[in-house]
N, C-alpha and C positions, 0 to 999 in steps of 0.2 A: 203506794208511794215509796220511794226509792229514797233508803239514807245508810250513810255505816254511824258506827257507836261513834268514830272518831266528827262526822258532823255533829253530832249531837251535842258532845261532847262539848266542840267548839262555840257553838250557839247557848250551852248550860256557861260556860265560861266570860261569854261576852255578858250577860245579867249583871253580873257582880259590879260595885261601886270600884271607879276609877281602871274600869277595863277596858278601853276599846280597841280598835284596830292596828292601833300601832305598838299596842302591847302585848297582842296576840301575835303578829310580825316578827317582835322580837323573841319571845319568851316560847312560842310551842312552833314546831314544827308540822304537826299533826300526828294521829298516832301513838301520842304517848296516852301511859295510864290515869285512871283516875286519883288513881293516888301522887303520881309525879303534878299532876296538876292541882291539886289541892294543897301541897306542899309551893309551888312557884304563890297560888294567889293568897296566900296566909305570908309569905316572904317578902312577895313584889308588888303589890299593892296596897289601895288607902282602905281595904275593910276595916272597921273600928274592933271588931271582934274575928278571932279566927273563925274558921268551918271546918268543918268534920266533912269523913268522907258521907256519912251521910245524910248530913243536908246536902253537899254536893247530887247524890241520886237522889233525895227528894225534888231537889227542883226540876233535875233532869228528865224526873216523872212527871213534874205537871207541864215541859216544855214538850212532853213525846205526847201527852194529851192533846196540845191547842194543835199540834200539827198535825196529828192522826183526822180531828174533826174537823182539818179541810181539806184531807187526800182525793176529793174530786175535783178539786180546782186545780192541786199541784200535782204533778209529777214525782217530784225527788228535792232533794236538798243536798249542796255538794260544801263540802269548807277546804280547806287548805288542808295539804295533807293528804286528800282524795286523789286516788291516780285520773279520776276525772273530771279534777277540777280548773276550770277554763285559768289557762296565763293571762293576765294582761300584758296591752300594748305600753311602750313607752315607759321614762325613765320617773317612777313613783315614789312619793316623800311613804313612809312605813303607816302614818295615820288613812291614805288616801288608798292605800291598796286594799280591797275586797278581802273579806277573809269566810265569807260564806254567801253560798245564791241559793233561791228557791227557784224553780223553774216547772214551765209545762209546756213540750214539743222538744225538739230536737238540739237538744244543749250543745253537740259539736260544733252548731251555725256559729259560737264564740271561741269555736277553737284557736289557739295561738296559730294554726295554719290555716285557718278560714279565712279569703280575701273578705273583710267587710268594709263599707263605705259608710258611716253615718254620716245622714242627711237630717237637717233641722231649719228651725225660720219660725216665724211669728203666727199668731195665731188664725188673723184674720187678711189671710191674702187676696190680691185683686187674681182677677181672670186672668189677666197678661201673666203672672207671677206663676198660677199655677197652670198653665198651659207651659212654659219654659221649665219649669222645676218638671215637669212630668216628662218632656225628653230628654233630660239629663237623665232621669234614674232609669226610664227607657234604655239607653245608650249601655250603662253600669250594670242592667239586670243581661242585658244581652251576653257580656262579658264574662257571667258566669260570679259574679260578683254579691255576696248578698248584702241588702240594706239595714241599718242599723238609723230607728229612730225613739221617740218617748212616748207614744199615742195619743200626744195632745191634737187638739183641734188643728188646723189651721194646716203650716208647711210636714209637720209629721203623719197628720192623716193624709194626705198625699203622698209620701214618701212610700207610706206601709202601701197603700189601696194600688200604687203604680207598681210594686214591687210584684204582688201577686199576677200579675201579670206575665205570668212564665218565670217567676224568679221565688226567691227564700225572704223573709224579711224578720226582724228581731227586732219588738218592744219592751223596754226597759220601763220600769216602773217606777212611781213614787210609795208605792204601798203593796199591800198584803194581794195576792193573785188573787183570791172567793172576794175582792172588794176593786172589782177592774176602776181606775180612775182614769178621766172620764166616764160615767157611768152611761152615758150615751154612744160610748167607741167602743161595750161592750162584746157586740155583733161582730167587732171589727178583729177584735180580739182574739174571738172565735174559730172566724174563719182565717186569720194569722197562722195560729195552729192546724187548726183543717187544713193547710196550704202546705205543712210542713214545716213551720217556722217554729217559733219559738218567742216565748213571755220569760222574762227576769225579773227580779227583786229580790235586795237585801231585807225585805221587813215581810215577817210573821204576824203581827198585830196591826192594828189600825192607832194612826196618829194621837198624840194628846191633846193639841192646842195647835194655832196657829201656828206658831212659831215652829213647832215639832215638823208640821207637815211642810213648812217654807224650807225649810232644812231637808227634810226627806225630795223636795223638789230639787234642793241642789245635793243629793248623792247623784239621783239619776242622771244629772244632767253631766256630772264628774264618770258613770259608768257609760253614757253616749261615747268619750271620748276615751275611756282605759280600752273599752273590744270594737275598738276599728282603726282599721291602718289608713284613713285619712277622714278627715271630717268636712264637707259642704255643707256653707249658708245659703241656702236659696235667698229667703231676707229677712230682714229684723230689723224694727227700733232700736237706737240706741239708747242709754241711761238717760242722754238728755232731751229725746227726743219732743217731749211734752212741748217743754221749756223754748228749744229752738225755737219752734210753730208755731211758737204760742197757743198751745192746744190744753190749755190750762182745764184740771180739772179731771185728765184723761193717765191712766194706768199705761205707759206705753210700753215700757222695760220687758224684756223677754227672756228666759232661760236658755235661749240660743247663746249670750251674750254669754253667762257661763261657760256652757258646753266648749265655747271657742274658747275662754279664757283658758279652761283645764287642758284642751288639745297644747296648748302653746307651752305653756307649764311641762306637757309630756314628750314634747317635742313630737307630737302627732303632726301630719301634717294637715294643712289647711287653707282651703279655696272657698270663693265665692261670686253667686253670682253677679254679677254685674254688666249695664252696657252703659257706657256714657251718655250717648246720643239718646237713649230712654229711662236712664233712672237718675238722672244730674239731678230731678226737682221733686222726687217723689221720697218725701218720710218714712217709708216702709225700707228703704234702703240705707239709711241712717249709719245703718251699724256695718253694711259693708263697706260703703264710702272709711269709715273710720278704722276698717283693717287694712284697706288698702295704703290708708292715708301713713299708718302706722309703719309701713313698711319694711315687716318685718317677717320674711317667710311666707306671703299669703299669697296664692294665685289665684288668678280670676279666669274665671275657668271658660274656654273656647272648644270647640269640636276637639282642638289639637293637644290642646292642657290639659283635655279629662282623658283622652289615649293618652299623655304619657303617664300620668296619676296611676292610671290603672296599669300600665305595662312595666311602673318603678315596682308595683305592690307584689306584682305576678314574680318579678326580677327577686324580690326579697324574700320571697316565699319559697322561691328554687333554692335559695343561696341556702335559707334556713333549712330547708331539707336535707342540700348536702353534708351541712354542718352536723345535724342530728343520727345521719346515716352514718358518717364517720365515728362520731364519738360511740353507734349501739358497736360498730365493726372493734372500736380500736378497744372497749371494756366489754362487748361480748352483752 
């Protein structure tokens, strides 16, 4: 398993009372010592008592423990700081940007110059739904483009299953890699990486409570939308979807509904699918109806809307390359 001192470091860091990502954002760069960091979390934080540097290596030893005894599941561990640790997309508030990933398969699939498309939708889609979501990513995988979804049931298991299909595809997690969730998409998992692809996750342990893990469901669904330069709803319920239909009694709300909220937030862009003439009456489209409705930035994506989607992304990626080649030429 693949880490430097400076991941560790950062993950022994994030533990501590009144730490979290947007204190590591501001406060460490990566890289620094143990001692500079010991002195910022005894300065800039709510511990009630200082630390020493070592309890700082104590814990750091029992966090190099739980990770060593699932180095078959993971690969590496990367934190901020690491020359190879993945940019996000998009303009991030300092609580919302990643400051460490676990991974296993091919971590460059989130690199800041990897075209990726996150694709997402509801759990439980019709035929019609996943016959059209499957020539879209069809269309995207062709392109050279890889797929970014969460490995839930439903529009994400299609996403990933169509992707391997001569393409790369990237599952973001709610939990620990040796605890694949869905415990059923574990297969699926597998052969993601056999494929070349690539598993994410910000959590090393398994959730507390419910609450822990409904939370851990909306990081993933906020990291769908940091490592991809655009996001597609195939479909989804909306928040009030029950309620409209009167389908009293039913769970209908989806973490798609996030994933889009965070793209808009990051100024990611964001399409969906839609036809009038076949989804005006059917509830599983809910939620696109209501981006459309919203009108604010959202395409509905046609043969011609997903060629230029993909050929703005191709366009941004040249630009950024020139940009980058300039700035190694002009400092060497």
């Amino acid at each position: 398993m693949k880490y430097t001192e400076n991941a560790v470091n950062i993950i022994t860091t994030r533990t501590y009372k009144g730490i979290g990502r947007a204190w590591i954002v501001r406060n460490l760069k990566g890289n620094e010592s143990v001692e500079d960091i010991v002195s910022l979390i005894n300065n800039n934080s709510k511990q009630e008592e200082l630390i020493t540097i070592d309890d700082f290596e104590f814990n750091k030893t029992q966090i190099l423990n739980r990770i060593e005894s699932f180095k078959e599941s993971c690969d590496g561990l990367v934190a901020i700081g690491d020359k190879n640790f993945p940019k996000h997309r998009g303009n991030v508030k300092e609580s919302e940007r990643p400051v460490f990933l676990f991974y296993k398969g091919d971590l460059s699939l989130i690199d800041f110059q990897n075209p990726n498309i996150t694709v997402i939708g509801l759990l439980n889609p019709d035929e019609t739904i996943e016959s059209r979501e499957k020539k879209i990513v069809s269309e995207i995988v062709k392109k050279g483009v890889t797929i970014v979804s969460g490995l839930a049931f439903g529009c994400d298991s299609i996403a990933h299953k169509q992707a391997l299909y001569g393409g790369k595809t990237v599952a973001i997690l709610p939990g620990p890699l040796y605890k694949i969730m869905p415990a059923k998409n574990k297969r699926l998992a597998f052969e993601i990486v056999e494929e070349g692809g690539l598993l994410v996750s910000e959590y090393f342990d398994e959730h507390k409570s419910a609450m822990d893990l409904s939370s851990r469901y909306k990081d993933r669904d906020r990291l769908q939308a940091l490592y991809c330069d655009a996001i597609i709803l195939a479909a989804s319920y909306a928040q009030d979807t029950a309620e409209r239909w009167k389908l009293f009694g039913q769970k209908l709300d989806s973490g798609a509904r996030l994933a889009m909220s965070f793209a808009k937030d990051y100024n990611i862009p964001r399409a969906v699918m839609y036809d009038q003439n076949l989804d005006a009456d059917n509830p599983m489209f809910d939620l696109n109806r209501e981006l459309i409705n919203d009108g604010k930035s959202v395409t509905v994506l046609t043969q011609k809307s997903l060629e230029e989607m993909i050929n703005n992304i191709e366009i941004n990626k040249e630009k950024s390359n020139r940009q980058n080649n300039f700035q190694t030429d002009l400092f060497g």
